[in-house]
C-alpha positions, 0 to 999 in steps of 0.5 A: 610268616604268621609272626611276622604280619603280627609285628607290622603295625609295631614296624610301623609305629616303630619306624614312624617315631623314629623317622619323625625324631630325625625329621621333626622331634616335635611332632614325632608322635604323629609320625608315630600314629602315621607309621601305625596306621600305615603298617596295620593297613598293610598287615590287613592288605597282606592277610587279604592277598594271602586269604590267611585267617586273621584272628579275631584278636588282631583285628580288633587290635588293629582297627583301635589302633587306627581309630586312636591314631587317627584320633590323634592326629586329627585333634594333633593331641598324642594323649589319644595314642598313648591311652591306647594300650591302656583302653585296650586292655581293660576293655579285654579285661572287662570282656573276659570277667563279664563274659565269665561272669554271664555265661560261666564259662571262659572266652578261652573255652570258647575260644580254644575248647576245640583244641583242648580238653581242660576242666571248667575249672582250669579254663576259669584259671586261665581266665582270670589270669587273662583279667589280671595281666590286662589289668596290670598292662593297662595300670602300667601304661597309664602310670607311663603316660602320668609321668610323662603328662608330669614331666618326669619322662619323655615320649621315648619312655612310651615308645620303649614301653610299648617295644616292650609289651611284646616280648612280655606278652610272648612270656604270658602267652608261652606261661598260658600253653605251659599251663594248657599242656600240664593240665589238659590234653589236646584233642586229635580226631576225638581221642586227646593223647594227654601229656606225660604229666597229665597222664601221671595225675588225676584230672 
């Protein structure tokens, strides 16, 4: 169920290009912006109903979504929506370096250093490895959005793009656990039962 709420707003965003395409190809954009507002409105009404938890992540996700598409449709100007991903993901970026940075410890640690025993050093990995995929989502989406600005693509090669960070986001998060269960152990009840080839090597 958990999954499903997170695709919602994709739903919509999704629905909503497709329904401005067959309505008004012009203007499906904001079609598009319309379906994403509407379908994170509808996940966040969902969690509140079920009184489920929602992760800080998914909010922050959501609300920036709806500021750019209301953004986009209030100055009718779709640059907005498809900066999105971009600004998004380099303020990640940027909240996960400084963070470091400052406190010298990762947004991971913080994050999930409760259900996990992992050397500062390793959280610094993961961090950085936060930082990088980011940087590139965001770079990528920018180079997107250029070529369509010139004229060499069209809206659909956006729409596509933006499909497309969610399978290839579900490949970093599955490389991160990978990364998490080969050099930590997960802690249960003050004791953390490593893994098998935690166990086998010197932390």
């Amino acid at each position: 169920m958990h999954a499903l709420l997170e695709l919602l707003p994709l739903v919509g965003l999704g629905g909503g290009y497709l329904l401005g395409k067959s309505v008004n190809p012009e203007a499906a954009m904001y079609y598009l912006s319309y379906g994403a507002i509407i379908g994170t409105l509808l996940q966040f009404a969902v969690y509140k109903i079920r009184g489920a938890a929602m992760q800080k992540t998914t909010k922050i996700t959501g609300w920036a979504l709806i500021i750019f598409a209301a953004i986009t449709i209030i100055l009718q100007n779709d640059l907005f929506i498809k900066l999105k991903p971009t600004v998004l993901s380099w303020a990640f970026a940027a909240f996960f370096l400084g963070y470091a940075w400052r406190k010298k410890q990762s947004v991971l640690e913080l994050m999930m250093g409760e259900q996990f025993t992992l050397p500062s050093a390793k959280w610094l990995v993961l961090n950085w490895a936060w930082v990088v995929f980011n940087i590139l989502v965001g770079a990528a989406n920018l180079l997107v959005v250029w070529q369509i600005q010139q004229g060499n693509w069209h809206d659909d090669s956006w729409v596509s793009f933006k499909m497309a960070l969610l399978p290839i986001s579900l490949v970093f998060v599955v490389g991160q656990s990978v990364y998490l269960f080969k050099h930590g152990a997960i802690k249960d009840n003050n004791h953390p039962q490593k893994s098998d080839q935690s166990n086998q090597r010197e932390m």
